[in-house]
Structure formats: structure tokens, C-alpha cells
N, C-alpha and C positions, 0 to 999 in steps of 0.2 A: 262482616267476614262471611265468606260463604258456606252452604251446606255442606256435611259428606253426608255420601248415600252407600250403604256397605252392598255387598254382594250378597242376595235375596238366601242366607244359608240356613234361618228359619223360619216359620212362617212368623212370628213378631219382627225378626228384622228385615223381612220383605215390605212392609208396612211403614218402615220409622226410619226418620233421618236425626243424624248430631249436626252439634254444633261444631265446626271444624278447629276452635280453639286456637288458628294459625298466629292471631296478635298476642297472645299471652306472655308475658316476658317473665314474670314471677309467678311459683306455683305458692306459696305458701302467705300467710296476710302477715300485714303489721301487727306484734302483740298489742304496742300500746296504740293501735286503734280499733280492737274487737270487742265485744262485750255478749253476755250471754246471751243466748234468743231463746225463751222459752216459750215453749210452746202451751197452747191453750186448747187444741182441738175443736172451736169455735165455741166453747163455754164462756160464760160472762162471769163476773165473780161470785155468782149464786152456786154456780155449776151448770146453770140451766141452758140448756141447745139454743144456741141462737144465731148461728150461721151454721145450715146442713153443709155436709159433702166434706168437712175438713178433718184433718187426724192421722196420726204416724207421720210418715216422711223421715228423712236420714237427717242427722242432725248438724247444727250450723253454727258459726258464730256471723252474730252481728256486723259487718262492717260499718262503723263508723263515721261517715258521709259529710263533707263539708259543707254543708248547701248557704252558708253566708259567705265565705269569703272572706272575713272582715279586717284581713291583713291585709293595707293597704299600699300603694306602691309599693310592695317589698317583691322582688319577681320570684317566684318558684321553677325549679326544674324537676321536670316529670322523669321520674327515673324510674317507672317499671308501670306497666298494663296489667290489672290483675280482673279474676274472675271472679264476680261477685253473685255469689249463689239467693241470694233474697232479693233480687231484682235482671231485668233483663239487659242492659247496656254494660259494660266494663267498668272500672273506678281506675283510675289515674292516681300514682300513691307522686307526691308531690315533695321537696322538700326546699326549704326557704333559706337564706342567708344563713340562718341563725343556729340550723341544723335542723329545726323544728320538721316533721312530719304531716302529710293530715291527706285525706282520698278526696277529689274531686270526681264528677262525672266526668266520664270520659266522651269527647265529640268525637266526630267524624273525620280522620285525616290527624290527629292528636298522636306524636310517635316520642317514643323515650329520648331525652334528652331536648326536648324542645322547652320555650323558656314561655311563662306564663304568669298573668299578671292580673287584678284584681285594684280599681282607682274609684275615688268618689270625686275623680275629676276625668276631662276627656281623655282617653291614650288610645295607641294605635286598635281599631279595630279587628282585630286576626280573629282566630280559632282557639276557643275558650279563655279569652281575654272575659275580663266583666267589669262592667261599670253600671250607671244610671242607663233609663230606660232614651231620656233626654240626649244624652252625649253620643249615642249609637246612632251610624249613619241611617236614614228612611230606605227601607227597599231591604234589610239583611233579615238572615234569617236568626234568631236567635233561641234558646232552650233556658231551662230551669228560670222561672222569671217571677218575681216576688206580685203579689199580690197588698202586701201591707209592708214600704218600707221598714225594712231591716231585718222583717218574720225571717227571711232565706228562702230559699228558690220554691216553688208548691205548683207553678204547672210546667207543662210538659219536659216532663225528665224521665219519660216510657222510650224503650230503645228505639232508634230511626225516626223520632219525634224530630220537630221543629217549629215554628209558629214565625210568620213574616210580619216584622215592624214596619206599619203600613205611613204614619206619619203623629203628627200631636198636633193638639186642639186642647188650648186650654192649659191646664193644668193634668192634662189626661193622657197618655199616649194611648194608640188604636193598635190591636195585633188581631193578624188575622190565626187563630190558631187551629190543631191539627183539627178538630172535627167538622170545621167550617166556619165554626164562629166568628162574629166581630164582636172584639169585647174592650171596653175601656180599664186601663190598669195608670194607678197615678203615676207620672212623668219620673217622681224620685226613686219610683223600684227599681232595683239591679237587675240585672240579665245577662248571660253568657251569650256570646257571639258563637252561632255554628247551630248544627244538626245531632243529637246525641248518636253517639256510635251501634254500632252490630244491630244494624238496618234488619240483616237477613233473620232474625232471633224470630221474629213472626212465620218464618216459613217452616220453622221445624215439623215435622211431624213423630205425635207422639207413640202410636204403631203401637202397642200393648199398654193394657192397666196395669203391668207390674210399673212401667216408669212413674204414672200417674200417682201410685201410689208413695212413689217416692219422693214427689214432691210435697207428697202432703195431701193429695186432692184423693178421697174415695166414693168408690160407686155410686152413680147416677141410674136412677131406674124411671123409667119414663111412665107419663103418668097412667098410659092407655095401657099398659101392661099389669096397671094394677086391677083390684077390684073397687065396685062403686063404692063402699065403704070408704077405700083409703085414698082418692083422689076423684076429683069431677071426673075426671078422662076416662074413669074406668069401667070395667062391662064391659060386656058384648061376647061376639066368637071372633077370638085368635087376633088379628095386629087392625082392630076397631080402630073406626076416626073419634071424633070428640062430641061426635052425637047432633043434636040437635043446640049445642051453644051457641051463643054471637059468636065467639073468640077463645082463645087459648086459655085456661084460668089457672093461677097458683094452685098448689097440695090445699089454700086456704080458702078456694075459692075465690080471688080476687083475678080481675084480669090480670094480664101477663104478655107479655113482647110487643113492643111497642106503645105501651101504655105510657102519656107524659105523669110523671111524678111529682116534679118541679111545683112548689108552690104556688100559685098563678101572681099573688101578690107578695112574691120575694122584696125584699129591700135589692139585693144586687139585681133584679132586672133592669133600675135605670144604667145599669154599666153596661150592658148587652146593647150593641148597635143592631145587630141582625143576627138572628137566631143559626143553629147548625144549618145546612144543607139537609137534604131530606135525599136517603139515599132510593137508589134507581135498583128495577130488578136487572 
């Protein structure tokens, strides 16, 4: 969906664009599919700090997210596009023969009243249809795609995602997905046919810390603004570089951007065909 950009009438919305909201069809969720979200503020169950930057935010319920599917041939019709505040793409509220309920992710081109289907045998290929990774034609693009038959969908279900089923070998199919990789995923995982929805959700701009903080995310201070005590970066007069380092380092001292993490001797590297792409300035 596309951006709105308001009329510059303060200096925070000179700065910040919305979301335009235009697909929306229902404003309010399914009771019986939400569930509390509490919040942690990046505490573990010690108490103890263990992801900086997180805390407050306006509060939320859980949408509850179909990511198996596992009603089979039964077709469902998507009867309303709803916004789903804990992640970036739409939820599709779906309802079955039987009356039954449940939110699928919503794809790309996906409108109310459209009919939708989930088979652990071949059916028509369309737009958020889902079957095995095998019965999907070579060359489509598909989203939410299991990793270990039957777990439910675990990659790319980030808004305007998609990953292209390249062909199968083996017992393995090949997808080419959004970071570049080539990666091997077994032939029985399921996958949704399509692009996930509200592409544009990456161009927002967020134009003041008041919105930031309502998502939840608080103040970022960078680390040359500190003093030497509380960050490597810090020291000097007025907006310092990073001194005489190799490279950028954590509050910890540890390198930092672009540093690989990946354990070199993973078990899943033998699924890895070819590593990401390596991006360009």
C-alpha cells in the first residue's frame, strides 16, 4: 500500500511519513484469535538487561497467526484485511466451511472475498494457496516456507518478502531467498504461493522519537558521544571518530557491523548452496 506524506505543519511531521492504511477492511481483531502480549522490556526472567533499546510502547494484543495451515482441502474465504500491530505485512482473517476462524498472512494482490486453500496434495497454484514445497510449479515465487515438515511457516514472512523456488535435487528443494541465498529446504515443507503484502511498510519514515517510543524502541546514544569509560568510541573534542581502532566495536568491546557471527562449523551449512550476496556501496 502506499505512503501518505502530510503537509510539513510541524517540524516532527516535516520529517515522517504513514502508513496509508487504504487495504484495511476491518478495524477491530477477532476475539477468539488474540491473546495477551506482555511485555518484558528486554529483561530475561532474572530481570536482568539483556536486549538494550527496548521498553514502553502503547499496548497490544497478540494476533494469533496461522502459520500451519493444516486444514486440508477444506477452502476458506478471506472476509476482511486487518492491521496487525506486532509485525509489518497485513493478517487475512479467513473463515472455513465449518464456520471456523483463523489469520493467515496476508500476500500480495490477496482481496476480501477471495477463495483460499491449503492441500498435502498438488492444487491450483494462485495466490496464497499452500501445499508441499514439491507440488509448486519451478520458477514461483513463494513466502512463509517451513524448514522442518509440519513446524509452520519460519522464513520469509517480513512484509514485501518473497523467495523464488529455483527447482529440486534429491530429496531437497532449492530456494533462492530474500538475502540472496541458496539454500536447501526438504521437498515435504509447505509454502504459500505469492509475495507477502504492504511492500511499501519499509519506506516509512519515522520523523520523531516520540513515534519510536511507541513502538517500544528507546533512545539510541551513540557510542563517540560517550566518554572513554562507557564505550571504546569515546573521548576526544566534540563529534570524535573512533580513534586509532581497526573497526567499529560493541559498548563490549567486541567488533561490530559486519562482523560474520555464524558459527563456521554449523550443522546447517551443508543446506547452504551459496552464501548471501555481499552487498555494493
Amino acid at each position: 500500500m502506499p505512503i501518505k506524506v502530510y503537509k510539513p505543519t510541524t517540524p516532527g511531521r516535516r520529517k515522517s511519513s504513514v502508513d496509508a492504511f487504504a487495504d484495511i477492511t476491518k478495524s477491530e481483531p477477532q476475539k477468539s484469535l488474540i491473546s495477551i502480549l506482555k511485555k518484558h522490556s528486554g529483561r530475561n526472567n532474572q530481570g536482568k538487561l539483556t536486549v538494550r533499546h527496548q521498553g514502553g510502547g502503547v499496548k497490544r494484543f497478540y494476533r494469533i497467526v496461522d502459520f500451519k495451515q493444516k486444514k486440508f482441502d477444506a477452502p476458506a474465504t478471506v472476509i476482511a484485511i486487518e492491521y496487525d500491530p506486532n509485525r509489518g505485512p497485513r493478517v487475512a482473517l479467513v473463515e472455513y466451511a465449518d464456520k471456523t476462524r483463523a489469520y493467515i498472512l496476508c500476500p500480495q494482490g490477496l482481496n476480501v472475498g477471495d477463495v483460499v486453500m491449503s492441500s498435502d496434495k498438488a492444487i491450483e497454484a494462485k495466490v496464497a494457496n499452500r501445499m508441499k514445497l514439491e507440488h509448486i510449479p519451478i520458477g514461483l515465487f513463494v513466502y512463509s516456507i517451513e524448514m522442518t515438515p509440519g513446524k509452520g511457516g519460519q522464513l520469509v514472512r517480513g512484509a514485501g518478502l518473497s523467495a523464488q523456488f529455483t527447482g529440486i535435487e534429491g530429496d531437497y528443494a532449492q530456494l533462492r531467498l530474500p538475502s540472496g541465498e541458496t539454500r536447501m529446504v526438504p521437498k515435504a515443507c509447505y509454502a504459500s504461493v505469492g509475495m507477502v503484502g504492504n511492500a511499501d511498510y519499509r519506506l516509512i519514515r519515522w520523523g520523531k522519537a516520540g513515534r519510536m517510543r511507541l513502538r517500544g524502541i528507546r533512545p539510541r546514544v551513540k557510542g563517540k558521544n560517550m566518554n572513554p569509560v562507557d564505550h571504546p568510541h569515546g573521548g576526544g573534542e566534540g563529534h570524535s571518530p573512533i580513534g586509532q581502532k581497526r573497526g567499529p566495536r560493541t559498548i563490549y568491546g567486541k567488533a561490530a557491523r559486519g562482523v560474520k557471527t555464524r558459527k563456521p562449523q554449523k550443522w546447517s551449512n551443508k543446506f547452504i548452496i551459496s552464501s548471501r550476496r555481499k552487498k555494493s556501496n
